[in-house]
One Martini backbone bead per residue (centre of mass of N, CA, C, O) as a GRO file, in nm:
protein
  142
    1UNK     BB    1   0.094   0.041   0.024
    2UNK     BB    2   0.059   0.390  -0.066
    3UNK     BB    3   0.186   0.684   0.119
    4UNK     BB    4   0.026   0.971   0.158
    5UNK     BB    5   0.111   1.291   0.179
    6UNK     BB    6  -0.135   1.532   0.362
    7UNK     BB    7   0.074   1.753   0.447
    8UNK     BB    8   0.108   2.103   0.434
    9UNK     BB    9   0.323   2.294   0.304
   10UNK     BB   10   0.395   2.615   0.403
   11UNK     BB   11   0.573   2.694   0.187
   12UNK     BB   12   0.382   2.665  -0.043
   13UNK     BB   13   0.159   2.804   0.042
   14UNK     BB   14   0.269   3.063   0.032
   15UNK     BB   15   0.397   3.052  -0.260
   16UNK     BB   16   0.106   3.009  -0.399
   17UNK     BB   17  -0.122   3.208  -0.275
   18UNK     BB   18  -0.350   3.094  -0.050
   19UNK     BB   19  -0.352   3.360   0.164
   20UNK     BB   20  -0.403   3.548  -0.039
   21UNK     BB   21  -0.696   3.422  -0.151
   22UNK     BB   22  -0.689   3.342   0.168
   23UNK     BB   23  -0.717   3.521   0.449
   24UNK     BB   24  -0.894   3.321   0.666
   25UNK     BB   25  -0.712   3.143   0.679
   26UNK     BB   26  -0.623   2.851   0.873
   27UNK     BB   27  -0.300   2.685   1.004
   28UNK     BB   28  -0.215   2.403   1.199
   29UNK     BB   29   0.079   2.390   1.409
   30UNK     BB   30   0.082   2.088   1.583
   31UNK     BB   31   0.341   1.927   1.834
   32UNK     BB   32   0.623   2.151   1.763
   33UNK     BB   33   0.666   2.336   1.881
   34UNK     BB   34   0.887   2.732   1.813
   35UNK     BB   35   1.186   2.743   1.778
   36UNK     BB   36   1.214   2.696   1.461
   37UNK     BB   37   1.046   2.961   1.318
   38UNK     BB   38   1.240   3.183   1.278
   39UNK     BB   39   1.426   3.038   1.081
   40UNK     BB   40   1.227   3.016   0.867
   41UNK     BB   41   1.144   3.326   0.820
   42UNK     BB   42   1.365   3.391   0.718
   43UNK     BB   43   1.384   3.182   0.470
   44UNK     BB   44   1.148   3.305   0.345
   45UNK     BB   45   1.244   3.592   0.320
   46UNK     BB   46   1.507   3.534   0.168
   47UNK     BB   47   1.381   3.353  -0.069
   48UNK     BB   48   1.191   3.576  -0.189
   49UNK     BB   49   1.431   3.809  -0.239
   50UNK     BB   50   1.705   3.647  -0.338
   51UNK     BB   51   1.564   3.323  -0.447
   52UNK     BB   52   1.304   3.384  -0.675
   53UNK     BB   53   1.305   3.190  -0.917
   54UNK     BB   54   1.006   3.037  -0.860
   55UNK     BB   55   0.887   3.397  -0.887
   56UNK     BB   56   0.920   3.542  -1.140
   57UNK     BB   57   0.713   3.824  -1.139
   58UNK     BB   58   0.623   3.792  -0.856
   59UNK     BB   59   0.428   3.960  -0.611
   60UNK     BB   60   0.291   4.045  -0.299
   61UNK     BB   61   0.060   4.204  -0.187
   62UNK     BB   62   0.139   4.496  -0.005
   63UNK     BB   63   0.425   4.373   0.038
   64UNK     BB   64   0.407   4.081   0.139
   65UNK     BB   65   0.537   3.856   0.340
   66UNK     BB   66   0.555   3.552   0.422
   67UNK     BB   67   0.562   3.595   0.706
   68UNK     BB   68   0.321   3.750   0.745
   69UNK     BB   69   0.128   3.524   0.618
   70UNK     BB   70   0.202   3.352   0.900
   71UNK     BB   71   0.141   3.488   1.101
   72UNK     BB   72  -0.180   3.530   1.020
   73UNK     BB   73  -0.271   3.179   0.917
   74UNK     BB   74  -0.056   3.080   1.154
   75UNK     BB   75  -0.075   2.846   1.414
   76UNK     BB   76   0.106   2.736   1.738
   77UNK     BB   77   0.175   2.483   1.910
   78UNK     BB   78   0.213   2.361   2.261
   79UNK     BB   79   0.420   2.341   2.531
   80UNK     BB   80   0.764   2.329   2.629
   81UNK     BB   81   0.891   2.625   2.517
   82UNK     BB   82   1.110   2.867   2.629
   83UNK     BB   83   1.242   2.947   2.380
   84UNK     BB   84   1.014   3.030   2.178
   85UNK     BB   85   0.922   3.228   2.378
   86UNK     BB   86   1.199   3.410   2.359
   87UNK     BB   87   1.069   3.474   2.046
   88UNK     BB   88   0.786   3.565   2.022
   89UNK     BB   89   0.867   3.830   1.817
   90UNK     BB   90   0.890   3.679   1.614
   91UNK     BB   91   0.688   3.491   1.575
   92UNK     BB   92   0.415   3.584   1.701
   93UNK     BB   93   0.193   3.593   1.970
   94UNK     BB   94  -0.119   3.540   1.784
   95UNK     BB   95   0.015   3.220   1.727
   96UNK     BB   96   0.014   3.129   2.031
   97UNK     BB   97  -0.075   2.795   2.167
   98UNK     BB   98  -0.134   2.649   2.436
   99UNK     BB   99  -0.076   2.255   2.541
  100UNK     BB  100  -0.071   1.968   2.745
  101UNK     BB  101  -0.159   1.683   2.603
  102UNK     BB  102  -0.416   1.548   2.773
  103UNK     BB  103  -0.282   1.198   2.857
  104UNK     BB  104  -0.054   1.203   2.725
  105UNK     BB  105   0.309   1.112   2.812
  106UNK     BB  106   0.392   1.423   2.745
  107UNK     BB  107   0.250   1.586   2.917
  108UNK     BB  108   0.208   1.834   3.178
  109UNK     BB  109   0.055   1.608   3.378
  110UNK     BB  110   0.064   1.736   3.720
  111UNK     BB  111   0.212   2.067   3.610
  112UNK     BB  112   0.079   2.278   3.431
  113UNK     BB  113   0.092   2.528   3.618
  114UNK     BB  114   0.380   2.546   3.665
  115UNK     BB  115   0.483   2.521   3.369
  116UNK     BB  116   0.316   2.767   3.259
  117UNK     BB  117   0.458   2.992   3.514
  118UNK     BB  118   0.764   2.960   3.386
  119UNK     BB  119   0.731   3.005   3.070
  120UNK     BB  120   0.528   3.255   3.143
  121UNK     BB  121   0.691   3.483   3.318
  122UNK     BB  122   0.820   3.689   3.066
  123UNK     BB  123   0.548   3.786   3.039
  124UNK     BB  124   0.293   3.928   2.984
  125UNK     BB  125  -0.014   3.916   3.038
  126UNK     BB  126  -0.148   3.964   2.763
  127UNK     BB  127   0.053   3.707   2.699
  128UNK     BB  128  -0.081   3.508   2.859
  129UNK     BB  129  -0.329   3.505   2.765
  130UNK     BB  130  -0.304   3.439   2.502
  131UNK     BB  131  -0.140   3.174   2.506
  132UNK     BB  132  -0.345   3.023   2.714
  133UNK     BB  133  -0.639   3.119   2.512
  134UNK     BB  134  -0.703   3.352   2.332
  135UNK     BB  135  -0.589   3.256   2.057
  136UNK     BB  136  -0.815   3.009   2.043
  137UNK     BB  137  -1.080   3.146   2.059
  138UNK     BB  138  -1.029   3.333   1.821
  139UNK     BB  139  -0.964   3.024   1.580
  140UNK     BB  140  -1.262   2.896   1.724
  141UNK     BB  141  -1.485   3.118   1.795
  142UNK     BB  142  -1.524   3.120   2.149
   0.00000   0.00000   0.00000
């Protein structure tokens, strides 16, 4: 049997025009952590404006970069990144959902409210706030 990936490549769909067709259109990435994306949006806009070979005369509405696009479509969940908690400014904090991952062995439970209150320490309220919960009810318009 022939397995296909079904799981959309996120620089794909942004540099093939998705979000900016469907402006409101949502996707997430979630149970990779955030650490990552910093590294990422970098290379999304490097190579937007760089290395744009597969893009020549094309460019997104608005001066949007990938990133933009990213940020404004893109959701991310995590658990227990420290680090990416402390890149949030990068990665763009309306785009972070924390979630325990209960009851799976991986979770943050029996320590949930400990671990979240170590993670976002550094965090201002209003940043507590949408990470803990405000970016998931906006997103899922709860």
């Amino acid at each position: 049997m022939q397995r296909i990936n079904t799981r959309p490549d996120p620089e794909m769909v942004i540099y093939s025009g998705v979000f900016e067709r469907y402006p409101k259109l949502q996707v997430g990435a979630v149970e990779h952590e955030l650490s990552w994306v910093p590294h990422f949006l970098d290379r999304l806009d490097y190579n937007y404006n760089q290395r744009s070979a597969g893009i020549v005369g094309y460019r997104f509405k608005e001066d949007m970069l990938p990133s933009d696009y990213f940020r404004r479509n893109i959701f991310l969940g995590f658990q227990e990144d420290a680090l990416g908690i402390q890149l949030r400014d990068h990665i763009g904090v309306d785009t972070l959902q924390w979630g325990s991952d209960y009851p799976h062995q991986e979770s943050t439970f029996p320590r949930t409210r400990e671990i979240l209150a170590e993670i976002l320490s550094e965090c201002t309220e209003e940043e507590q706030a949408k990470i803990a919960g405000g970016n998931a009810a906006r997103v899922y318009g709860l």
